[in-house]
N, C-alpha and C positions, 0 to 999 in steps of 0.2 A: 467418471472420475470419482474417486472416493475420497474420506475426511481422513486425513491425519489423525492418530492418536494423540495422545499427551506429551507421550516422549520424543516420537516425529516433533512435533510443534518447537520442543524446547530447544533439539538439535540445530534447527533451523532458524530458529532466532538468533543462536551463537555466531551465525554470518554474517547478521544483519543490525550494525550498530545502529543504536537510536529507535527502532522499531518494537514495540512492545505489543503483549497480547489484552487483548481484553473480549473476554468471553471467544464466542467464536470467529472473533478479527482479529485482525494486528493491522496498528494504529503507527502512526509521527507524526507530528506538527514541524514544517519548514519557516524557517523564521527567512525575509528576506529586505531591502535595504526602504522598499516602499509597493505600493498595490501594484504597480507595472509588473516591477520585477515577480510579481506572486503570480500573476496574469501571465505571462510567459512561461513559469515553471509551468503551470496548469495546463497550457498549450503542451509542452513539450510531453508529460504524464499521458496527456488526453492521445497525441501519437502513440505512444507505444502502448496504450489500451487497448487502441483502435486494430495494431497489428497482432493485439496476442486476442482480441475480441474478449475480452476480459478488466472489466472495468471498474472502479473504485468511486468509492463514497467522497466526496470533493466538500469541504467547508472551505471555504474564506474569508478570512476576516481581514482586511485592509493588507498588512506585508505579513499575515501567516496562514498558510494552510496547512488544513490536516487532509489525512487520507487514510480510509479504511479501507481493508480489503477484506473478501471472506468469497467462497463459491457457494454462493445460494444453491447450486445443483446438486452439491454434495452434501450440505448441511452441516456445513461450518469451514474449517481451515482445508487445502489441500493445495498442493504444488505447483500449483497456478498461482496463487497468491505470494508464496515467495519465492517464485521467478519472477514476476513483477516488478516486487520490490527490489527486489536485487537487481536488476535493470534500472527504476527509478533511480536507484542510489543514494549520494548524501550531499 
């Protein structure tokens, strides 16, 4: 799997509202009503990781997490990453 260019990258991010790049990630923070509720989003992330084997950088902070994504194999952004995301959704 190879890295996306610049202009791949920019395309891709037009699909994906809320999702921003920074360096060679692309980041969101989910805001949700309390820690359960963030604790289950996280469960739910952590499946579909699990089934693309492809897996994200997880913060938590009480009712918000963020999540990076990037292919280390590739060395930086690539089509895995925003089929993920685009899965996780909004």
């Amino acid at each position: 799997m190879s890295a996306l260019d610049d202009q791949q990258i920019a395309q891709e991010l037009k699909a994906l509202p809320g999702w921003e790049r920074r360096g060679d990630e692309i980041r969101r923070t989910f805001s949700f009503p309390d820690f359960k509720a963030a604790l289950a989003f996280v469960n739910r992330v952590g499946g579909l990781a699990e089934a693309m084997n492809h897996h994200p950088d997880i913060d938590i902070r009480y009712s918000k997490v963020t999540l990076a994504l990037t292919t280390h194999d590739a060395g930086g952004l690539s089509t895995r990453d925003f089929e993920l995301a685009g899965r996780i959704g909004g």
